[in-house]
C-alpha positions, 0 to 999 in steps of 0.5 A: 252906483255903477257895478265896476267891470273887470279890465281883463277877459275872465277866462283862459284861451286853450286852442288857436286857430287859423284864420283866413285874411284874403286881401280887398281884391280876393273878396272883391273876386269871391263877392263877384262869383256869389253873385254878390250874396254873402250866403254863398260864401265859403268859411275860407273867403270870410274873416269873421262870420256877423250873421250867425248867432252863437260862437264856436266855443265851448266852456271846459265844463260843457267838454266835460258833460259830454264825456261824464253824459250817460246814455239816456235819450232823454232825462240824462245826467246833464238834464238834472244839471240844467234844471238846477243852473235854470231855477238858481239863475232865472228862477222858474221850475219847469225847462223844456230844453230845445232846439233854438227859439224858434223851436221854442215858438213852435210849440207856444203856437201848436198849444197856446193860440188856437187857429185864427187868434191875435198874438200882441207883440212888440217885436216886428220879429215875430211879425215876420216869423208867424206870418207864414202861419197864418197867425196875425200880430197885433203891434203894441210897441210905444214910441213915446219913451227916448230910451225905452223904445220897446215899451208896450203901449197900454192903451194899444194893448187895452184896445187889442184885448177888448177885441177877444181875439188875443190869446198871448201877449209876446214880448220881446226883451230888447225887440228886434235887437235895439228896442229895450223896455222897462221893468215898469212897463213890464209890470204894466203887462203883466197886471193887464194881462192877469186882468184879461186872464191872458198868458204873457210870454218873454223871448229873453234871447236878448235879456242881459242888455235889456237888464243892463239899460234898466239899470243905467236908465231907469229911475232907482234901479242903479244899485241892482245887479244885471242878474237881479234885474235878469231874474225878476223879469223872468220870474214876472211871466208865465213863459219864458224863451231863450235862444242859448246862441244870443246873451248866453253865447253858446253854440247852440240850444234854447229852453223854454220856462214854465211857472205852472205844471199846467203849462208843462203837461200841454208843451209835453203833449205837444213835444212828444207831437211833433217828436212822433211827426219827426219820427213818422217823417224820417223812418228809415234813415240813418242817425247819428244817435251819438252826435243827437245825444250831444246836441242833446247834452248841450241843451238843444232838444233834437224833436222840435224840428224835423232835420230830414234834409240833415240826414239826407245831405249825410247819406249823399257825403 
């Protein structure tokens, strides 16, 4: 039986903005002077930003964290509340909160696939993304299901495990943002994964539609909430990623699950590495500690990438 969903949008609008509506002719004139490349369009020339994950708003409840935030660098106040909204809603005890996915990709590389291994993957993504790190990408995603299309093909990833040179399975929950895969399939990983002692990881950026195809499309999921769904495939992995400005629509921020304190103390190790890198790197410059605590507050770790051109660009303003 289908969950009925409410008519009206459940929340209260508090500010109003102005938006800019330049007519067909100004943005023929503002495409021709970028050279016809979105990228250097100015906010003023553009109605509606579709390429930036994330939105501007922010809830009353986050307003309010960074107000009643001590003054902590890091195990603030809003930490423990984080931790707590992560383990009733997902599931898993260990958050590591960071900067955004590929923040979150960043430290699975430096402490879980050791130089010249395979990560196994669905998505072409991630393809893209590890390439430039030298790390190969075996593709293990089926075509053979209508509505399933990221389904993981078994018999390909068997092969790919045979070789030895696998050292994560990394699946991605609705892959390159139309691809689904089922909660059987996912069930199926896992088992092979356990068999071959291999760690699985989900990037779940995209979890909330691929909780909503299984319970339209597969078979005896119609009854189940979205959240339940949601909270099953977490707890089915041993890593769990999140790109806050995807399904969860915030500004920014991601946060990476662990079920084992195992895991925790390697991604620990490998955190306070490229935070002593980071430090090494921007020695000297001038931080906005204040503005780091709120990006902090809001769930974006500050370590996970260097943002030397940041402060650069602050100091020549």
């Amino acid at each position: 039986m289908p969950i009925p969903v409410p008519s009206y949008e459940p929340h209260k609008i508090k500010t109003v903005r102005l938006v800019s509506f330049p007519t067909l002719e100004e943005r023929k004139r503002h495409l021709a002077s970028a050279h016809f490349n979105t990228f250097n369009l100015t906010p003023s020339q553009v109605n509606f930003d579709l390429v930036s994950y994330g939105t501007s708003a922010v809830t009353q409840e986050q307003h309010a964290g960074e107000m009643v935030g001590d003054e902590a660098y890091a195990g603030a106040k809003n930490f423990e509340n984080l931790e707590r909204a992560v383990n009733r809603v997902l599931g898993h005890t260990y958050v590591c909160p960071t900067h955004n996915l590929l923040g979150c990709l960043k430290l699975v590389v430096a402490t879980m696939v050791p130089a010249g291994a395979t990560v196994a993957s669905n998505s072409q993504w991630l393809a893209d993304v590890l390439a430039p790190r030298s790390i190969a990408v075996a593709d293990i995603r089926s075509q053979d299901d209508a509505v399933f299309t990221g389904n993981t093909d078994l018999e390909r990833l068997r092969g790919a495990l045979a070789t030895g040179a696998v050292a994560l399975i990394e699946l991605q929950s609705f892959a390159d943002g139309m691809h689904p895969f089922s909660l059987a399939n996912l069930k199926a990983v896992r088992t092979l994964a356990d068999q071959r002692g291999v760690r699985l990881v989900l990037d779940g950026s995209r979890i909330i539609e691929n909780a909503w195809y299984i319970q339209r499309h597969e078979p005896g999921m119609s009854d189940r909430p979205v959240a339940e769904l949601v909270k099953q495939m977490v707890k089915m992995v041993h890593v769990f990623l999140l790109d806050g400005a995807q399904d969860p629509k915030c500004p920014t921020g991601g946060i990476l699950l662990r079920r084992s304190c195992g895991y925790s103390i390697r991604l620990s190790i490998g955190l306070a590495h490229v935070n002593h890198r980071r430090r090494t790197q921007t020695r000297g410059m001038d931080f906005d500690s204040r503005h780091r605590r709120q990006r902090c507050h809001r769930g974006a770790a500050t370590g996970i990438e260097p943002r030397c051109q940041y402060n650069r660009d602050r100091r020549q303003r």
